[in-house]
N, C-alpha and C positions, 0 to 999 in steps of 0.2 A: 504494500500500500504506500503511497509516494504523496507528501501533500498533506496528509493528516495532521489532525492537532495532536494527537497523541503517540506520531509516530519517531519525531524527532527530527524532523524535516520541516524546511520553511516550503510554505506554498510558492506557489509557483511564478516568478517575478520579486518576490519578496526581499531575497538579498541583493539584487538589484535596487530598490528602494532603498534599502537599508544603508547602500554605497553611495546614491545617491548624497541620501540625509546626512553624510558624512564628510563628503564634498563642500553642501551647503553649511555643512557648521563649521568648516574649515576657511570659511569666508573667505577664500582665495585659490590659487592654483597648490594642489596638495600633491605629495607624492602616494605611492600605493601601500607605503610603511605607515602615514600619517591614517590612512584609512583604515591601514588594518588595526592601527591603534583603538583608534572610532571606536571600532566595533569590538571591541572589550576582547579581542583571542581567541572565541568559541570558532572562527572561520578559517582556516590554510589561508594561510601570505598567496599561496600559487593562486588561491580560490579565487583573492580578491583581484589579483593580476589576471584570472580568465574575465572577470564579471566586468571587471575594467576596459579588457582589450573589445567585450563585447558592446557597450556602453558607447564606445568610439565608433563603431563599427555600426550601431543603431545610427547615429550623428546624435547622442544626446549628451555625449562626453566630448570635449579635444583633449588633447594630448600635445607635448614636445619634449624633446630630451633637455636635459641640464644635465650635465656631467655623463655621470652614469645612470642613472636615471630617468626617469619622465617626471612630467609634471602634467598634471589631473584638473581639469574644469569643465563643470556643468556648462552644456549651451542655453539652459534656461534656468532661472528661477523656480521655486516649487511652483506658484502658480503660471508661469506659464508653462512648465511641463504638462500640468493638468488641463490649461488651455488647448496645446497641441496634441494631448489626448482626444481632446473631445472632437476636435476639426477630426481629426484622423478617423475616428470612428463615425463621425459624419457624414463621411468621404466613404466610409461602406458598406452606410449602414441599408441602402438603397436607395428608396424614394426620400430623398430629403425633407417633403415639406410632412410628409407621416411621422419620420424623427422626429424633427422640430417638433411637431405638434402634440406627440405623446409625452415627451422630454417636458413640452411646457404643462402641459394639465397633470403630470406629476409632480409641480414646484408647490414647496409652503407656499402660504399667501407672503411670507416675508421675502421670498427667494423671487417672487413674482413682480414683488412694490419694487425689490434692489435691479433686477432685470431692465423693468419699466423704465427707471430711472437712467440703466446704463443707453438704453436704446435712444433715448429723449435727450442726452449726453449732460444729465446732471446729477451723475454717482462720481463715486471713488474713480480718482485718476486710472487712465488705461496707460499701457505700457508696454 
């Protein structure tokens, strides 16, 4: 069984997230050491250098060498990782405007007023 809670494995994406979140606390270009720190030692160094090289290889990570080494940066922010999620999935989820429209009549009404507002362009700065 691969994925379970109880099995001792992260689902599936998850230490990628986790590399992510480690990038982003890193507020800067990190190397693959500084990540593995991150993430407390429960992960192989080799692990975090596959999930790394995979990362780059998505375009969600760059990379360049310094010495012997590389050095590790997020091409987005956490939200807008999750903004290019959603395009992405937008992009296959089929008929777009049946997305849209399911996506929207499952919003809180708060999730609906902050939408509203982003669409009218009087929310929280874009970026």
């Amino acid at each position: 069984m691969t994925g379970g809670r109880g099995s001792g494995r992260r689902a599936r994406g998850e230490l990628e997230g986790e590399v992510l979140a480690a990038l982003w606390a890193a507020g800067g270009p990190a190397t693959a050491a500084v990540v593995h720190e991150h993430l407390g030692g429960g992960t192989a160094y080799t692990t975090v250098l596959t999930i790394l090289t995979r990362l780059c290889e998505k375009g969600l990570v760059t990379r360049w060498k310094e010495g012997r080494s590389h050095l590790y940066v997020p091409v987005h922010d956490q939200p807008g990782l999750a903004a290019a999620g959603m395009h992405s999935l937008l992009d296959e989820g089929g008929d777009r405007a049946t997305v849209l429209a399911r996506f929207v009549s499952e919003l809180s009404p708060e999730d609906e007023r902050l939408l509203e507002q982003l669409l009218h362009g009087d929310g929280p700065e874009r970026g």
